[in-house]
N, CA, C and O atoms as CSV, one atom per row, in Angstrom:
chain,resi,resn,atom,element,x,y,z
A,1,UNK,N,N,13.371,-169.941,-73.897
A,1,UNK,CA,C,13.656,-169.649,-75.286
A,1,UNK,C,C,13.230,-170.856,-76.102
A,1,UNK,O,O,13.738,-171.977,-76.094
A,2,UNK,N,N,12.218,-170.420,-76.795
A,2,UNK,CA,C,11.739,-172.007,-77.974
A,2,UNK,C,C,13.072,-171.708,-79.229
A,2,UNK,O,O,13.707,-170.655,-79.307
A,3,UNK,N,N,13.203,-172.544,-79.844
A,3,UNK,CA,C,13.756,-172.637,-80.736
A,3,UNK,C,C,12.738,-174.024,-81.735
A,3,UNK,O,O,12.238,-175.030,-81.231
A,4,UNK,N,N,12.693,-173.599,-83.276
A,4,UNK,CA,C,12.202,-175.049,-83.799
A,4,UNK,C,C,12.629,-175.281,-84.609
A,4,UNK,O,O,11.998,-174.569,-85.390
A,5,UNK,N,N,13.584,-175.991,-85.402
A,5,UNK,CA,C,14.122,-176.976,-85.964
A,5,UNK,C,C,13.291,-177.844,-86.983
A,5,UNK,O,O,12.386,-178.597,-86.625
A,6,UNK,N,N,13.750,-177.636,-88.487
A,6,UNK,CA,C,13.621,-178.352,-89.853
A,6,UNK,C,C,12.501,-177.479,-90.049
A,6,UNK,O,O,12.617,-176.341,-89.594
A,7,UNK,N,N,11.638,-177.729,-90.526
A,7,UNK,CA,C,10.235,-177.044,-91.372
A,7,UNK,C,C,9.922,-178.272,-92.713
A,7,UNK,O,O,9.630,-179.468,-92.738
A,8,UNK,N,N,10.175,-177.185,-93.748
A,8,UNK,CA,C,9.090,-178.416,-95.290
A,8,UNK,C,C,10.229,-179.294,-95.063
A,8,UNK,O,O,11.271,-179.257,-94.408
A,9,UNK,N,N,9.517,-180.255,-96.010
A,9,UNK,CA,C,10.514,-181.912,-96.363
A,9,UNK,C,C,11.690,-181.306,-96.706
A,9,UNK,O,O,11.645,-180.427,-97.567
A,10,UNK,N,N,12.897,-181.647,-96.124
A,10,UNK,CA,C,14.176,-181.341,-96.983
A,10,UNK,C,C,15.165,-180.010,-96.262
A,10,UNK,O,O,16.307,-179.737,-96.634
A,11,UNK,N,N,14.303,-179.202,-95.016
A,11,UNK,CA,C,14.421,-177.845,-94.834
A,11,UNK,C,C,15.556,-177.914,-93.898
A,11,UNK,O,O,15.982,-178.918,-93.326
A,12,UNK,N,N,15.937,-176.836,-93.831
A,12,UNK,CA,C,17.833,-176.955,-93.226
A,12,UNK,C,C,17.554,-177.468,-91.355
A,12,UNK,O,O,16.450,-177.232,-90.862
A,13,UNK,N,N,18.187,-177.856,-90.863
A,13,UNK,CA,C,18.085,-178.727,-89.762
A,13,UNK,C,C,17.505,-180.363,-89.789
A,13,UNK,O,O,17.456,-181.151,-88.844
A,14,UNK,N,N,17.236,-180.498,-90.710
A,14,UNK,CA,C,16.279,-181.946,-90.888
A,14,UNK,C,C,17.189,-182.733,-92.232
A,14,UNK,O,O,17.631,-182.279,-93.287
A,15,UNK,N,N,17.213,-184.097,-91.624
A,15,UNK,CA,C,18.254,-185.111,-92.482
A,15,UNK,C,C,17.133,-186.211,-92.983
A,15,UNK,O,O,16.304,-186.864,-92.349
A,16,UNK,N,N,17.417,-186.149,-94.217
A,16,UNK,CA,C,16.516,-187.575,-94.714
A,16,UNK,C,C,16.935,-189.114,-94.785
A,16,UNK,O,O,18.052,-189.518,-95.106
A,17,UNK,N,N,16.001,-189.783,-94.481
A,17,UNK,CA,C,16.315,-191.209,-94.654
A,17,UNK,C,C,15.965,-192.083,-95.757
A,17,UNK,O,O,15.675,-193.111,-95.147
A,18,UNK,N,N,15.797,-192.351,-97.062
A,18,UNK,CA,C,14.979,-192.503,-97.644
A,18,UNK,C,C,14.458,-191.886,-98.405
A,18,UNK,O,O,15.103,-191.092,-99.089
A,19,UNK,N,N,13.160,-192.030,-98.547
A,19,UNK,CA,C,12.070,-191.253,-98.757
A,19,UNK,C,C,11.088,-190.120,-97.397
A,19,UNK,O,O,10.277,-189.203,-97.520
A,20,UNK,N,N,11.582,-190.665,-96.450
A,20,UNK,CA,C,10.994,-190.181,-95.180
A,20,UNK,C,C,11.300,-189.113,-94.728
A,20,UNK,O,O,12.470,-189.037,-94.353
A,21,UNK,N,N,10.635,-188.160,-94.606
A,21,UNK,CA,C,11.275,-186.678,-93.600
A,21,UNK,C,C,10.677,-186.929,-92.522
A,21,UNK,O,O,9.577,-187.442,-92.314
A,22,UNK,N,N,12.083,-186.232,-91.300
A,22,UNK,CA,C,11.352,-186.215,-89.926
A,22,UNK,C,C,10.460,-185.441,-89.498
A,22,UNK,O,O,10.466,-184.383,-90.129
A,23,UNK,N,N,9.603,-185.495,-88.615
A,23,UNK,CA,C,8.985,-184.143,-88.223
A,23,UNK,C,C,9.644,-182.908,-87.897
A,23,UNK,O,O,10.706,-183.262,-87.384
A,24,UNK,N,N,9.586,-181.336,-87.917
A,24,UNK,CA,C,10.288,-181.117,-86.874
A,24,UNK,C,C,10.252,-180.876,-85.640
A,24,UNK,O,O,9.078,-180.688,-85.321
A,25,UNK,N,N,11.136,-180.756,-84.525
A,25,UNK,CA,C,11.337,-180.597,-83.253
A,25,UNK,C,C,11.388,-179.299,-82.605
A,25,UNK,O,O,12.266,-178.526,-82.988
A,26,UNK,N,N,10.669,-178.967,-81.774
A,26,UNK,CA,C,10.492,-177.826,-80.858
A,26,UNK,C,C,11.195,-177.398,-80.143
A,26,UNK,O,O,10.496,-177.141,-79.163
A,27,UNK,N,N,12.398,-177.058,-79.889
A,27,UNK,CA,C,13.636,-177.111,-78.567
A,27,UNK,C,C,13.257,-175.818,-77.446
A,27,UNK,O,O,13.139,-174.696,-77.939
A,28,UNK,N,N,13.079,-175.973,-76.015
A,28,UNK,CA,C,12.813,-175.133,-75.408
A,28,UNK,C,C,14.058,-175.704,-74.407
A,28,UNK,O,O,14.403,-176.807,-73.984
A,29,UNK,N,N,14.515,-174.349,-74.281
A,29,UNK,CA,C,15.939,-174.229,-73.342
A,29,UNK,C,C,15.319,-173.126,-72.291
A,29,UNK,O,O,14.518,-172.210,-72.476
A,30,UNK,N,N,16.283,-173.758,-70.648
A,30,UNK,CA,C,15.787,-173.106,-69.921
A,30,UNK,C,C,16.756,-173.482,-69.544
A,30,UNK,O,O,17.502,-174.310,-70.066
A,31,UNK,N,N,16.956,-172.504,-67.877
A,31,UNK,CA,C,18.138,-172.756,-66.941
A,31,UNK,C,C,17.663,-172.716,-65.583
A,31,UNK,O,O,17.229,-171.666,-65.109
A,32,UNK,N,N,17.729,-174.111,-64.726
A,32,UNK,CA,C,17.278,-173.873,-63.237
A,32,UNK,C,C,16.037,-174.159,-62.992
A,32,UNK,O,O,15.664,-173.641,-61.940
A,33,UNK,N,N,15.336,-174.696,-63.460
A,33,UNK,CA,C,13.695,-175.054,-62.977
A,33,UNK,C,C,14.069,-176.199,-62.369
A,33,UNK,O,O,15.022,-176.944,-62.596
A,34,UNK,N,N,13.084,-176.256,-61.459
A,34,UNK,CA,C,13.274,-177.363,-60.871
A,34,UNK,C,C,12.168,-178.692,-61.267
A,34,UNK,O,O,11.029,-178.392,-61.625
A,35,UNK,N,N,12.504,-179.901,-61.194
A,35,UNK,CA,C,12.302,-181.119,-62.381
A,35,UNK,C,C,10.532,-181.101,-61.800
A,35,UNK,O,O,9.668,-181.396,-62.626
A,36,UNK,N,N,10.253,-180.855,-60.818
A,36,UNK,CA,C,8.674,-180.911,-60.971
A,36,UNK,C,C,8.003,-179.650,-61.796
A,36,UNK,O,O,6.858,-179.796,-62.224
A,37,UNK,N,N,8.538,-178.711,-61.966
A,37,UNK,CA,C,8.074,-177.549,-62.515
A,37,UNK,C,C,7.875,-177.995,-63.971
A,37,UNK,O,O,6.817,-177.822,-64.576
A,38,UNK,N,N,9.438,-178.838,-64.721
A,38,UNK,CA,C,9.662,-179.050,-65.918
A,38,UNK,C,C,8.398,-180.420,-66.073
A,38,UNK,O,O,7.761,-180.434,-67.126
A,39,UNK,N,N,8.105,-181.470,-65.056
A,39,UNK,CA,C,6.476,-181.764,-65.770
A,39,UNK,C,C,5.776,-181.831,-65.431
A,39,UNK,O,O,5.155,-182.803,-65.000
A,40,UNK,N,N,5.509,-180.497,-65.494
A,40,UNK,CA,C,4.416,-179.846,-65.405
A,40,UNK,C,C,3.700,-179.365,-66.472
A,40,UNK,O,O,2.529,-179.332,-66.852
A,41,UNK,N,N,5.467,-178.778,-67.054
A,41,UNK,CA,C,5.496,-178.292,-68.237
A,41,UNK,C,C,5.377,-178.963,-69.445
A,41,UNK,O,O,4.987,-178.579,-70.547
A,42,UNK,N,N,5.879,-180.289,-68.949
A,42,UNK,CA,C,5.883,-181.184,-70.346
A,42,UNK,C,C,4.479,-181.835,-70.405
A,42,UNK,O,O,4.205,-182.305,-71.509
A,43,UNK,N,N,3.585,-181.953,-69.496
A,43,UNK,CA,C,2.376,-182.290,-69.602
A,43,UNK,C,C,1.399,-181.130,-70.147
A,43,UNK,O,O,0.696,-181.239,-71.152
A,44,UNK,N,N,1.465,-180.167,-69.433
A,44,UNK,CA,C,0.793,-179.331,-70.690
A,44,UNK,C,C,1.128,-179.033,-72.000
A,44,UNK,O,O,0.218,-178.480,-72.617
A,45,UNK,N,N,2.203,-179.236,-72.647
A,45,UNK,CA,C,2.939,-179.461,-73.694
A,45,UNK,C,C,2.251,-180.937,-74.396
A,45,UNK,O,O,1.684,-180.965,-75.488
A,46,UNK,N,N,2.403,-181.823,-73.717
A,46,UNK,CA,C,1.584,-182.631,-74.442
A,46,UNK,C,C,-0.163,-182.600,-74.590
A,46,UNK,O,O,-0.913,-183.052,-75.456
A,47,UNK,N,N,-0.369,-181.974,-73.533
A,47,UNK,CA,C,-1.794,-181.790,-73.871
A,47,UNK,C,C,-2.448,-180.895,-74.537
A,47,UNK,O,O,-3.622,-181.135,-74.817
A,48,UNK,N,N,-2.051,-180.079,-74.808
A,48,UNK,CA,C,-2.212,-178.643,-75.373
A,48,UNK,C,C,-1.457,-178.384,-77.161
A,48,UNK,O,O,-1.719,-177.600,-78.074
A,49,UNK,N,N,-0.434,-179.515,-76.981
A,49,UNK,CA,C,0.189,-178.743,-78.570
A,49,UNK,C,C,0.185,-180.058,-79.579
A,49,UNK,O,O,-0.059,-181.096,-78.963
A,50,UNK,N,N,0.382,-180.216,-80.864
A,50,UNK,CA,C,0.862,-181.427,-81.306
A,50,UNK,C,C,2.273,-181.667,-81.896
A,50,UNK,O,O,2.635,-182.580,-82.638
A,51,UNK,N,N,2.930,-180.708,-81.427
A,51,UNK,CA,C,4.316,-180.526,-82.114
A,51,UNK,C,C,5.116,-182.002,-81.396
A,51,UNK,O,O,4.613,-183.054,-81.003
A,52,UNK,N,N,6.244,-181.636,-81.429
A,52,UNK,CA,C,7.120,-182.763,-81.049
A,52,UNK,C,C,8.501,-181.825,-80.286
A,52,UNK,O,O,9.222,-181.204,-81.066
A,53,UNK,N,N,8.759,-181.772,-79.046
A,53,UNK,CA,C,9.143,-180.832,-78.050
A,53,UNK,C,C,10.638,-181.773,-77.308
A,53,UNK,O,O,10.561,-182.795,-76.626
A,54,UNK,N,N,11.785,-181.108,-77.673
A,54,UNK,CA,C,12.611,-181.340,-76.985
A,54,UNK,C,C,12.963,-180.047,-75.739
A,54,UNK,O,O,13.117,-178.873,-76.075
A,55,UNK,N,N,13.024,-180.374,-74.730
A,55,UNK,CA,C,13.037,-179.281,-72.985
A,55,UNK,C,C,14.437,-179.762,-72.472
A,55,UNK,O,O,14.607,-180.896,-72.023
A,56,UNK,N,N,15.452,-178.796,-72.570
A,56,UNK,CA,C,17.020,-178.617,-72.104
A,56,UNK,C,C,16.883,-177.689,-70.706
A,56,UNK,O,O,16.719,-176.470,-70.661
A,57,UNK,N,N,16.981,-178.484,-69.749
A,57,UNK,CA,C,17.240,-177.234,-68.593
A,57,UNK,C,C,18.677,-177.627,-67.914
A,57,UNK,O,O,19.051,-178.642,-67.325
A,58,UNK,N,N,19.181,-176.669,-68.173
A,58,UNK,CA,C,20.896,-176.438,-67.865
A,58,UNK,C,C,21.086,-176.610,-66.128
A,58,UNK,O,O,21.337,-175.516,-65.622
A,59,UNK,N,N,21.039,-177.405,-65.423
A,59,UNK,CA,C,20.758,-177.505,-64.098
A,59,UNK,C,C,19.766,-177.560,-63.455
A,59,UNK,O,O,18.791,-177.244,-64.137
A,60,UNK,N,N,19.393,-177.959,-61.866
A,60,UNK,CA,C,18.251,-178.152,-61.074
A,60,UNK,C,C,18.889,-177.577,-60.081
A,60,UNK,O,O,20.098,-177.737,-59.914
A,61,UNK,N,N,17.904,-176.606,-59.066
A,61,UNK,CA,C,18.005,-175.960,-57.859
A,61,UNK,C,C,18.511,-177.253,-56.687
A,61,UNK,O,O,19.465,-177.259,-55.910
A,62,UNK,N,N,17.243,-178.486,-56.988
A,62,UNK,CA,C,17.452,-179.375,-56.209
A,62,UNK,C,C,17.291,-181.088,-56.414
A,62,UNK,O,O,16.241,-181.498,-56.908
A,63,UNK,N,N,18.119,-181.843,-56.109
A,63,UNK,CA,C,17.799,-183.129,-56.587
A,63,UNK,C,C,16.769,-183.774,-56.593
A,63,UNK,O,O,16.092,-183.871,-55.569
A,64,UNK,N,N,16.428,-184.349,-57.726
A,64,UNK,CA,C,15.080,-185.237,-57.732
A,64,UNK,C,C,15.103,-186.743,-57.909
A,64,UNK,O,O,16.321,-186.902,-57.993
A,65,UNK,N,N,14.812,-187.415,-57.972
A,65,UNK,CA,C,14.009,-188.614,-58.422
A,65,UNK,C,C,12.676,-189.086,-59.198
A,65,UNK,O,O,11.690,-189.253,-58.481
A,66,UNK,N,N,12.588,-189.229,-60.045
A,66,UNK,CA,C,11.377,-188.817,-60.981
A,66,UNK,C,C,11.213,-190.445,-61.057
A,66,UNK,O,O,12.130,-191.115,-61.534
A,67,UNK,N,N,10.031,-191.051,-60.577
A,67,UNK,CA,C,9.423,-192.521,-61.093
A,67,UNK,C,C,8.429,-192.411,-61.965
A,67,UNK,O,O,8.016,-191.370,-62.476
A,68,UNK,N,N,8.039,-193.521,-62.137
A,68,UNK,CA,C,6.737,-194.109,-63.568
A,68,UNK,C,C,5.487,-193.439,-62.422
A,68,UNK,O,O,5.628,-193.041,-61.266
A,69,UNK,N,N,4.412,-193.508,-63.188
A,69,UNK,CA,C,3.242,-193.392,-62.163
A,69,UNK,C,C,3.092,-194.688,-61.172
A,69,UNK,O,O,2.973,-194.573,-59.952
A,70,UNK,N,N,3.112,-195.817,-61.804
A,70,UNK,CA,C,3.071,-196.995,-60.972
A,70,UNK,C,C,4.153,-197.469,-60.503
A,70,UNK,O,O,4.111,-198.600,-60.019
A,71,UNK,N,N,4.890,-197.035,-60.513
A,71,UNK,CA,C,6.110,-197.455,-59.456
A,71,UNK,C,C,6.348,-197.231,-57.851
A,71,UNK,O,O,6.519,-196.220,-57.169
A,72,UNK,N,N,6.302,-198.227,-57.643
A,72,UNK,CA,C,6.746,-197.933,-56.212
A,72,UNK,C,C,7.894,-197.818,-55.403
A,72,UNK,O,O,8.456,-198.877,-55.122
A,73,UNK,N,N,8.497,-196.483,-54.849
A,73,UNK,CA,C,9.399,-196.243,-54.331
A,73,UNK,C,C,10.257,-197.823,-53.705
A,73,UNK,O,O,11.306,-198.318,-54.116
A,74,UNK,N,N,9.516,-198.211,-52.813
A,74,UNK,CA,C,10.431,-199.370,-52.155
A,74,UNK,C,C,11.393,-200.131,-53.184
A,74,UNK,O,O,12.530,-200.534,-52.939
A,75,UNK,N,N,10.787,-200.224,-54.222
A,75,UNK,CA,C,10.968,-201.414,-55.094
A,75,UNK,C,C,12.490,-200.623,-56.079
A,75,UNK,O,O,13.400,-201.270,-56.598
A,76,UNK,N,N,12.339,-199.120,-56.080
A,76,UNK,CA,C,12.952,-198.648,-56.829
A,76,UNK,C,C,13.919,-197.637,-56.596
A,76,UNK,O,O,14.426,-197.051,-57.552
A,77,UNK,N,N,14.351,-197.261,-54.954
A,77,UNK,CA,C,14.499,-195.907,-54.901
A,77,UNK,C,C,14.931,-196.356,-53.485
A,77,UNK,O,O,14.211,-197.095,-52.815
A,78,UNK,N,N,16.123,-195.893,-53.045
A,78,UNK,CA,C,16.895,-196.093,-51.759
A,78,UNK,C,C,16.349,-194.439,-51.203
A,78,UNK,O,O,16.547,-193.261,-51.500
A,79,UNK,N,N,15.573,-195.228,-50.244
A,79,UNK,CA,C,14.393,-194.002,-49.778
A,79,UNK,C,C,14.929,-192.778,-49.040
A,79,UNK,O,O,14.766,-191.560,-49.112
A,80,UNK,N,N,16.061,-194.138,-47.857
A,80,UNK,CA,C,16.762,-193.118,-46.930
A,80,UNK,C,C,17.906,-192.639,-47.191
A,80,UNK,O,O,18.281,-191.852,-46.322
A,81,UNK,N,N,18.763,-192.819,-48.203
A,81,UNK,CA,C,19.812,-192.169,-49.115
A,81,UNK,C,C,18.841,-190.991,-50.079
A,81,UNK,O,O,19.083,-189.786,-50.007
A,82,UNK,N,N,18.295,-191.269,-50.516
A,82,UNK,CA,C,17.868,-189.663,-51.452
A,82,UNK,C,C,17.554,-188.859,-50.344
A,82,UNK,O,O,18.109,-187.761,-50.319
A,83,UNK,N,N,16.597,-189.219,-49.182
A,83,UNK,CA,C,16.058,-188.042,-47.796
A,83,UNK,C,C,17.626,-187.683,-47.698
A,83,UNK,O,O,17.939,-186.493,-47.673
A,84,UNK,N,N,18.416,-188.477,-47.655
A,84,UNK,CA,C,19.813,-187.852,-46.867
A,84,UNK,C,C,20.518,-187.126,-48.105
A,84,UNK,O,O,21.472,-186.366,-47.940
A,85,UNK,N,N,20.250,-187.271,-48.723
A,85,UNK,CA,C,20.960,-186.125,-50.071
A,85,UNK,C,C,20.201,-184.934,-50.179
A,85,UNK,O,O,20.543,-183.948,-50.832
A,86,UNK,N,N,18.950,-185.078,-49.387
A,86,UNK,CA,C,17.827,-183.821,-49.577
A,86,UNK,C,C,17.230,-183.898,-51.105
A,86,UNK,O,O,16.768,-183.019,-51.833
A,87,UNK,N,N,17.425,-185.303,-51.294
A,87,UNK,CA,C,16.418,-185.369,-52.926
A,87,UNK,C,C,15.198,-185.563,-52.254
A,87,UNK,O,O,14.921,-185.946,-51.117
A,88,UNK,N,N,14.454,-185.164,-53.341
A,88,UNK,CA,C,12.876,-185.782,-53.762
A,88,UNK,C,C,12.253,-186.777,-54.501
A,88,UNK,O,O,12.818,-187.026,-55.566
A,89,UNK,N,N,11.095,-187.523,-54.211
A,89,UNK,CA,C,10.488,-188.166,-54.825
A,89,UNK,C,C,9.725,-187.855,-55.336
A,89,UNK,O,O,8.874,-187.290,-54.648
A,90,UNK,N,N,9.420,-187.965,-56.898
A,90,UNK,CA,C,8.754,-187.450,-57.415
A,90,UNK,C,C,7.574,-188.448,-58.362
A,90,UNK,O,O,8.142,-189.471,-58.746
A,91,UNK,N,N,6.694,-188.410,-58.631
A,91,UNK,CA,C,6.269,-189.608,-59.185
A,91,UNK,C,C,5.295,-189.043,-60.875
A,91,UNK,O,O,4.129,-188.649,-60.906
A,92,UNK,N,N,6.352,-189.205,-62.221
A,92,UNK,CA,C,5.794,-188.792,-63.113
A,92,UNK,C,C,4.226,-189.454,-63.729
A,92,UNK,O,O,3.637,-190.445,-63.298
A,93,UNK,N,N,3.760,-188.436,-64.995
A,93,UNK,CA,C,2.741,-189.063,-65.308
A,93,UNK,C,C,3.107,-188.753,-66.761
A,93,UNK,O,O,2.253,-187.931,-67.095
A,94,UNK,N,N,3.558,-188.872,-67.343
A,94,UNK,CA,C,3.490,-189.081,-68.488
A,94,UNK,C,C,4.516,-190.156,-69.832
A,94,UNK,O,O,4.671,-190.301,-71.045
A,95,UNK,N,N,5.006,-190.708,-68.377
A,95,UNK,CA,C,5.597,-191.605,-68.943
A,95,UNK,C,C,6.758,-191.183,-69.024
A,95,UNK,O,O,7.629,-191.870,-69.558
């Protein structure tokens, strides 16, 4: 379900600061994807749209671990405690 939030300068959902209006925000709610699915999603989302996208998913099937692209597990991630929780490693790209 997208939902989007504020529209023109001033438009109901959107608070001013100033002189400045925010952009508005894209809200996509979901329930149960699991966190590699969601960026997947958020990478084609960034590549594909220019909006500005907030993604709510109300739970995960299964635990993850999501790192930087350059991160390395050892350094960051108690390898044999997540295997024993049945998490995953996951290694994002978009920051």
């Amino acid at each position: 379900e997208a939902v989007s939030q504020g529209g023109e300068e001033g438009g109901k959902g959107q608070r001013r600061r100033g002189s400045m209006a925010k952009s508005p925000i894209s809200v996509l709610k979901l329930s149960r994807h699991c966190v590699f699915d969601l960026l997947r999603l958020e990478e084609a989302l960034l590549r594909t749209t220019r909006r500005t996208w907030c993604i709510i998913n109300d739970g995960v099937p299964d635990p993850a671990v999501v790192m930087g692209i350059s991160g390395k597990k050892e350094n960051l991630v108690n390898v044999e405690e997540t295997k024993r929780q049945g998490g995953k490693l996951i290694k994002g790209f978009t920051g």
